[in-house]
C-alpha positions in Angstrom: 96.0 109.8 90.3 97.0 106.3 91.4 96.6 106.9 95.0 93.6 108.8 94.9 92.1 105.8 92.9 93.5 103.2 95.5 91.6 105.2 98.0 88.1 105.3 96.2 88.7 101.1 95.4 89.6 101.3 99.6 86.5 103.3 100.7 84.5 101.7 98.2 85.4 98.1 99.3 85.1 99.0 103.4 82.4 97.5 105.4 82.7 99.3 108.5 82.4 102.9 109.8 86.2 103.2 109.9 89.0 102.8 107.1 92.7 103.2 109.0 95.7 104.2 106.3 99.2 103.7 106.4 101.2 107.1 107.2 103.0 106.8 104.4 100.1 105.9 102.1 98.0 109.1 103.7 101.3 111.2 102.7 101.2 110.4 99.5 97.4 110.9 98.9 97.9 114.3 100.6 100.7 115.4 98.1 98.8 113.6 95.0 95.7 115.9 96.3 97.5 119.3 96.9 99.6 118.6 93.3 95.7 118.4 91.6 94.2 121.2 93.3 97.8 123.2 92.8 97.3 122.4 88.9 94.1 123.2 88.8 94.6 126.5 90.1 97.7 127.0 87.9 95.2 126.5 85.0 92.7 128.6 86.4 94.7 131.8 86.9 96.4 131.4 83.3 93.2 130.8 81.6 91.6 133.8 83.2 94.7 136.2 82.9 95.2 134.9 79.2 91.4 135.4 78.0 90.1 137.3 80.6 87.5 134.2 80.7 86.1 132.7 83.7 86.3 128.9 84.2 84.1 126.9 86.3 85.5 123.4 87.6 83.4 121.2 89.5 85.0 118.8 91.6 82.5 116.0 92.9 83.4 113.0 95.2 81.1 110.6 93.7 79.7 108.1 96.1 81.9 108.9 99.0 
């Protein structure tokens, strides 16, 4: 979650209509996203196959 949090701080502190990211820094928020979302879903399927429950999950970007 460190990188998505850099990000935030990153879009947060940017002024203009553009931020620019290192390639290796948009990597690694790419693989710290798809490794949340692959969890998520992980959890998701158990839950429901477990306790034949439904889950809800809300994901919201906040100010960006």
């Amino acid at each position: 979650m460190i990188i998505i949090k850099r990000f935030i701080d990153k879009v947060s502190a940017t002024r203009g209509n553009n931020l620019v990211l290192p390639m290796e820094e948009a990597k690694m928020l790419r693989d710290e996203i798809a490794k949340l979302l692959a969890d998520n879903y992980e959890l998701l399927n158990k839950d429901v196959t477990e306790n034949n429950a439904v889950m809800q999950v809300e994901i919201n970007g906040g100010k960006w």
